[in-house]
C-alpha atoms as one frame of an Amber mdcrd trajectory, in Angstrom:
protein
 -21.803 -15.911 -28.286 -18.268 -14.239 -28.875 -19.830 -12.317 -31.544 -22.660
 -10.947 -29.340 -20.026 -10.392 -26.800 -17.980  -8.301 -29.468 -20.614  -6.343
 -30.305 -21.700  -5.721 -26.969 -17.864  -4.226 -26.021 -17.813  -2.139 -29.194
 -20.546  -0.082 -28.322 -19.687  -0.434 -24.396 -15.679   0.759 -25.618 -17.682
   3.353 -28.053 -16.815   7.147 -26.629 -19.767   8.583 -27.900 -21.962   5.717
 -26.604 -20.649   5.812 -23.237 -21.182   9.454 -23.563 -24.939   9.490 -24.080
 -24.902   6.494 -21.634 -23.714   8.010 -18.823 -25.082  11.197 -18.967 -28.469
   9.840 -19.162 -27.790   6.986 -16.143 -25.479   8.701 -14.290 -25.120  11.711
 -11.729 -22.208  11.860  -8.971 -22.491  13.193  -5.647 -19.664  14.950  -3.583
 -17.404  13.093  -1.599 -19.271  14.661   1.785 -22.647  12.521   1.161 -22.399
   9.135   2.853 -24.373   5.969   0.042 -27.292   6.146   2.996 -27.761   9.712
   2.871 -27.694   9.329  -0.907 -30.723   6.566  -0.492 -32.495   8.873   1.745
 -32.673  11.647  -0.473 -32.243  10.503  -3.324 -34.723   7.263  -3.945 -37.108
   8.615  -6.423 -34.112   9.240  -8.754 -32.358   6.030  -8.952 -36.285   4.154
  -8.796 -35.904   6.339 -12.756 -33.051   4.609 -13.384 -30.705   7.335 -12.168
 -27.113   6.196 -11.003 -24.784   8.450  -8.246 -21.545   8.035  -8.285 -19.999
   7.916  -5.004 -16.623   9.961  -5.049 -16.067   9.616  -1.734 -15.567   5.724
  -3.218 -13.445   6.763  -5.584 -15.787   5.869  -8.242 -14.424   7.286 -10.933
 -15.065   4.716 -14.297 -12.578   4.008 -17.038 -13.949   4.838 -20.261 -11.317
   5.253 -23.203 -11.265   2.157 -24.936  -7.990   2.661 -26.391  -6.276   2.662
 -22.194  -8.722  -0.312 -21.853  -7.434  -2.565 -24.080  -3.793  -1.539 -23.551
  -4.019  -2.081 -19.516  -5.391  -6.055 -20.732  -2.261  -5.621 -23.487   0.116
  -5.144 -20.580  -1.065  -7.386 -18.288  -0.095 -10.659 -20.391  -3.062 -12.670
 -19.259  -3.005 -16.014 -20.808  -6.074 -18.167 -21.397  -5.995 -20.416 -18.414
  -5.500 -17.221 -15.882  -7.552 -16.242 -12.812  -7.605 -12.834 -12.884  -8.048
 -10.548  -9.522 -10.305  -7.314 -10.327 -10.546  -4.707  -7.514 -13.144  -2.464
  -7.839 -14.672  -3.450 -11.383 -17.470  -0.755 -11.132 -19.792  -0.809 -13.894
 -17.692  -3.472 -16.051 -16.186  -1.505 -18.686 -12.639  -3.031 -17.726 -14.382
  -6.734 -16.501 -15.882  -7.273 -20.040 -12.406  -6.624 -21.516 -10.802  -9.386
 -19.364 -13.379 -11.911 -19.732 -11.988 -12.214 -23.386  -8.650 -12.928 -22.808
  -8.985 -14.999 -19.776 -10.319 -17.887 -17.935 -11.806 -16.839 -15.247 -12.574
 -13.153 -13.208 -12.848 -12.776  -9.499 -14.190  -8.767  -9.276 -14.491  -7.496
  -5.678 -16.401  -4.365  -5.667 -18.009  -3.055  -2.679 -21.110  -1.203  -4.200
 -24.418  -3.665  -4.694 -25.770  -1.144  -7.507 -22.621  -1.517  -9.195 -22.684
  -5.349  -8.742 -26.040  -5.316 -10.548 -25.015  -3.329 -13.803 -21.543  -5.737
 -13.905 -23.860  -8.802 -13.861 -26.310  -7.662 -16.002 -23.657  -6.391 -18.730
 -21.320  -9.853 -18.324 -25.138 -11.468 -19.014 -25.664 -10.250 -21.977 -22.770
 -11.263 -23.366 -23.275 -14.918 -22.094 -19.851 -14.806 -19.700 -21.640 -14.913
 -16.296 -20.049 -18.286 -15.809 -16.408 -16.974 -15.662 -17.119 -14.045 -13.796
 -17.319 -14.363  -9.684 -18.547 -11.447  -8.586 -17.548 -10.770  -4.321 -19.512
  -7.740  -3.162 -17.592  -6.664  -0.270 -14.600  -4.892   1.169 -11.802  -5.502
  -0.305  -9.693  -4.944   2.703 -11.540  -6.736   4.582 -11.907 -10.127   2.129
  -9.978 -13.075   2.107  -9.241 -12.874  -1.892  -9.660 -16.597  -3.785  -6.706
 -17.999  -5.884  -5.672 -16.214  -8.541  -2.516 -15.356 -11.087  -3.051 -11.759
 -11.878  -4.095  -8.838 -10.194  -5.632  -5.841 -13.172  -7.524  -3.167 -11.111
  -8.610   0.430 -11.735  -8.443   0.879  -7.571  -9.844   3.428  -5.920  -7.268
   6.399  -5.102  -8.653   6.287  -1.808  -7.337   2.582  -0.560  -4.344   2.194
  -2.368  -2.088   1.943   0.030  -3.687  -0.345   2.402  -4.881  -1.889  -1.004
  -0.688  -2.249  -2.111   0.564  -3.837   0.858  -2.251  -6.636   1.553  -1.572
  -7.589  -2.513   2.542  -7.120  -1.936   2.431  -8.430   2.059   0.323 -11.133
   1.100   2.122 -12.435  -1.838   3.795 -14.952   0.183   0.352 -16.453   1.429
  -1.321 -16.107  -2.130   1.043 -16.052  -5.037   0.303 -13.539  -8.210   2.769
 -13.183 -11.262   2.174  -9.528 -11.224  -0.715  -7.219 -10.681  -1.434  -4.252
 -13.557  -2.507  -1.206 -11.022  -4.180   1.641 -12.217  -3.607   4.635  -9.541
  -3.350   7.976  -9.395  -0.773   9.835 -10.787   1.176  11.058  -7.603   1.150
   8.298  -5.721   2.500   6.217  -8.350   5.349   8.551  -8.750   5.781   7.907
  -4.651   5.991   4.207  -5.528   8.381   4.425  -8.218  10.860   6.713  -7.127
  14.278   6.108  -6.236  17.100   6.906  -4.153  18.126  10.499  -4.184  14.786
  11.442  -6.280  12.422  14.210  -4.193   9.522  12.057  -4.103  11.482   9.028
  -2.507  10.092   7.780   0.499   9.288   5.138   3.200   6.327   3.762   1.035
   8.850   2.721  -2.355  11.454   1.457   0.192   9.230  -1.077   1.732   7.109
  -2.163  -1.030  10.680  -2.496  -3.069  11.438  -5.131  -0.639   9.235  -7.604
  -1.691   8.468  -6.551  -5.431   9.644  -4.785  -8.197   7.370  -1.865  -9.701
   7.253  -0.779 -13.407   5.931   2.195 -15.096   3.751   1.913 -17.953   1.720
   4.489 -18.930   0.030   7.711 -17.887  -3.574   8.143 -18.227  -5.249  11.414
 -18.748  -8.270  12.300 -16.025 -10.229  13.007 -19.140 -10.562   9.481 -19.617
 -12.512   9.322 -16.484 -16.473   9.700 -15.697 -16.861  11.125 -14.103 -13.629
  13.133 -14.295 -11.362  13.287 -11.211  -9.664  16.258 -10.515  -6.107  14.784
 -10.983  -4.522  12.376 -14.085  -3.823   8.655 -13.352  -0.907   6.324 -14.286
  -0.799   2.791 -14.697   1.978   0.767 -13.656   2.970  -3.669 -12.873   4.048
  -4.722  -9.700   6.324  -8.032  -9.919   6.281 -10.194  -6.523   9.976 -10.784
  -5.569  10.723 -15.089  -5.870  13.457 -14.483  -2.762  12.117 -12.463  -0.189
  15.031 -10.878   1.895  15.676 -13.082   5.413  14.086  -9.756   7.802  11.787
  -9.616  10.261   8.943  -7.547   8.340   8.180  -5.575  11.714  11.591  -4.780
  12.830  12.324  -3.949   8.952   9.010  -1.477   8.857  10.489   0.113  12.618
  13.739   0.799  11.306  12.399   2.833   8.096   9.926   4.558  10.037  12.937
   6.024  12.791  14.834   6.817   9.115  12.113   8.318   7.112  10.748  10.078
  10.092  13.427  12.764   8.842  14.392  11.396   5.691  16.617  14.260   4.666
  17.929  14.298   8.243  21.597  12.471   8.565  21.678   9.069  10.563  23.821
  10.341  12.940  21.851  13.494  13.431  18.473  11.080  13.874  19.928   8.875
  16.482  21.236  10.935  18.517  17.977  12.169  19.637  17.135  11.438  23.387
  13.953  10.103  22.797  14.652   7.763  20.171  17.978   6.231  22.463  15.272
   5.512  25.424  13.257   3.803  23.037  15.863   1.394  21.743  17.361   0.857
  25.092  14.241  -0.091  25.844  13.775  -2.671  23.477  17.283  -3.433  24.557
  16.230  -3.777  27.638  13.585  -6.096  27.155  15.538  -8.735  25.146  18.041
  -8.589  27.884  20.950  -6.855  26.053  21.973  -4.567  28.722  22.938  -6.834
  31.080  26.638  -7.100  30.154  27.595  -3.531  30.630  28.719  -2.474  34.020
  26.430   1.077  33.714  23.063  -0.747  32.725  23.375  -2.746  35.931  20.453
  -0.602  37.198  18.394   0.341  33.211  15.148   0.195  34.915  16.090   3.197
  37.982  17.707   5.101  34.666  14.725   4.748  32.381  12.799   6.214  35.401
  15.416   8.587  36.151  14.948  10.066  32.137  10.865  10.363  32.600  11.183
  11.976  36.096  13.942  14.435  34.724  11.830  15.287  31.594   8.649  16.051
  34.178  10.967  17.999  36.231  12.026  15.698  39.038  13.704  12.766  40.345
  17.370  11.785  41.965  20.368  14.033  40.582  22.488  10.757  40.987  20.162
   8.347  39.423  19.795  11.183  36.705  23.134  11.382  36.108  24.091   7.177
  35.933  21.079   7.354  33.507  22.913  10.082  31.421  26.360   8.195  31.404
  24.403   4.631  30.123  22.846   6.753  27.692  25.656   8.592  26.568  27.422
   4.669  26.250  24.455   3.586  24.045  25.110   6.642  21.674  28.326   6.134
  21.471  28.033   2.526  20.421  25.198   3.224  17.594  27.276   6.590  15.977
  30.346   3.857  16.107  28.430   1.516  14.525  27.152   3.982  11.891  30.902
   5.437  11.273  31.984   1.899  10.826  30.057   1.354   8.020  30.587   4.962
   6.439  26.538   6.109   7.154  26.775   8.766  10.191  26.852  11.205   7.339
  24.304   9.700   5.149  20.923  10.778   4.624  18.087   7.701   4.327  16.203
   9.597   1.309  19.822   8.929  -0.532  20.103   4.673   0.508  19.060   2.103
  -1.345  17.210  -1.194   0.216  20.528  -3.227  -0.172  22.750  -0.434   2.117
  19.581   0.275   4.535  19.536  -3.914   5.235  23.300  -3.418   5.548  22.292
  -0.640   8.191  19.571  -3.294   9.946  21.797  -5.862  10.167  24.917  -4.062
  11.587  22.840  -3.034  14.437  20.843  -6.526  15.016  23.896  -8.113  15.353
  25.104  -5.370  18.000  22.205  -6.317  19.766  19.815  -3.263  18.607  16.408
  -3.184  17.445  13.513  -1.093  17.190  10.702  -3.006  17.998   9.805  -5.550
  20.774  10.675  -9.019  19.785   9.223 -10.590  22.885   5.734 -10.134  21.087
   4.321 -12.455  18.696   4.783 -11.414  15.143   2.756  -9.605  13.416   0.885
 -12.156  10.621   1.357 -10.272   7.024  -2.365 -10.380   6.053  -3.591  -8.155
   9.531  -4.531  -4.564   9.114  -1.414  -4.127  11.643   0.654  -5.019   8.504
  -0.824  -2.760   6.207  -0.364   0.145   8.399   3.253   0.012   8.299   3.280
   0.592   4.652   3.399   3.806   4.745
């Protein structure tokens, strides 16, 4: 059976067979025909034998044998692993994993593409370690497993990222091997002070730690994508930092909204002071201030002046509370030596230091009077980015 299986992936790892494979199985469409207009049109073909590729899936297939084998090499499955396979496509990567470990769970959304994976995993007598979940995989509750090794589709891997990094808590991995492309890698593993640093490596850095590993070239692809790939291991955190995840994903979004902005610059915008005096509001933390007596007349006061009307006294209360609040958040920024600071320069550890300062002034930036957000809802996966 191993032998037949051996065979099987040299010829399915063989660049000249998958060559004269493909081109005789498969044909892509563009990325503006939906899978039922491709049915509709395009029946008689696939009733030949004929295969589209959907790019507007991202279905772009793995072929080098040599980036194969070292993705598995990287991933350190060992032989009593479950391993997590997002988007398996045609198998070339699934038949690699099935000889290294115990068991594969491959989600993959396209039935055509189910039907080649089982029939391939068949032949080589495996279909009893291989679950196959044709579905969504945003939308499935994943099984157990230990690893994640996934060639996902450029065009969920965000939303992808954060249910895997979000949801680590819920359903513990040891790391997943992620095969993405190129620039959006290079998002995730930049660092302070780098151009490309942003909102997206700040939050996923708070609950894992991300590792480059290799670049692959989009002429390993078929069929080929018009940009090159990299493949890099994301490492769950053990200690999770003690944060509210939504006020945490609030606060980077107000930083990164400008992220080469100063922090002083950013809040002392109007609009973003009625927002957190709202929240303020809300939790009751204005009550102790002798010019808040009144927040809800000078929250009014600020949207009738903004349309063009309303009381000049009332407007002007509202501007001294307001003026009060700023006052109080540049102080508490100056304190700490970030009024000056820009948030593509901070690291996690001084933007928690940032959080905190102002939690325990009694400012956040979202409403805490509403029920948390659960970390496997699409709600959480938006605030990735």
């Amino acid at each position: 059976m191993i032998r037949c299986l051996n065979s099987l992936s040299k010829d399915l790892c063989n660049s000249k067979f998958i060559e004269i494979f493909f081109s005789r199985h498969l044909r892509t469409k563009s990325s503006h025909e939906d899978y039922s207009q491709i049915r509709k049109n395009g029946g008689e073909e696939e009733e030949k034998g004929h295969l589209h590729l959907l790019k507007s899936r991202g279905q772009h297939l793995l072929t080098n044998p040599r980036v194969l084998d070292s993705i598995v090499r990287t991933s350190s499955i060992k032989p009593d692993d479950t391993v997590l396979e997002i988007g398996p496509g045609t198998g070339n990567l699934t038949l690699k994993l099935l000889e290294v470990a115990k068991k594969v769970v491959a989600v993959e959304i396209d039935k055509r593409m189910v039907e080649i994976l089982c029939k391939r995993v068949a032949e080589g007598g495996l279909q009893d370690r291989l679950n196959v979940i044709c579905s969504d995989a945003l939308k499935t509750e994943f099984p157990e497993f230990n690893l994640v090794v996934a060639n996902i589709p450029y065009g969920i891997s965000s939303p992808l990222l954060a249910k895997l990094v979000f949801g680590a808590k819920l359903n513990p991995f040891r790391s997943a091997t992620l095969l993405l492309q190129k620039e959006f890698a290079r998002r995730l593993l930049a660092k302070p002070g780098d151009s490309e640093f942003n909102r997206l490596a700040v939050n996923v850095r708070l609950l894992a730690e991300v590792e480059f590993v290799m670049d692959v070239s989009k002429n390993d692809f078929l069929p080929r994508p018009k940009v090159d790939s990299s493949v890099v291991k994301v490492y769950p955190k053990n200690v999770i930092p003690d944060v509210n995840l939504e006020e945490w994903w609030a606060f980077t979004r107000t930083c990164f909204s400008k992220k080469n902005k100063t922090l002083g610059a950013t809040f002392k915008q109007k609009r973003k002071l009625m927002e957190l005096m709202k929240w303020s509001k809300a939790q009751g933390l204005c009550q102790g201030s002798r010019h808040c007596h009144n927040c809800d007349a000078h929250e009014n006061a600020d949207e009738e002046r903004v349309s063009g009307e309303g009381n000049s006294d009332l407007s002007s209360a509202s501007g001294v509370c307001m003026s009060l609040f700023r006052e109080k958040i540049i102080t508490i920024l100056e304190s700490g030596g970030f009024a000056n600071k820009r948030p593509s320069k901070l690291s996690n550890n001084e933007l928690m230091q940032i959080l905190c300062s102002f939690n325990q002034s009694g400012i956040y930036f979202h409403d805490k009077t509403k029920p948390e957000v659960a970390l496997a809802s699409d709600a959480a996966y938006d605030n990735l980015l």
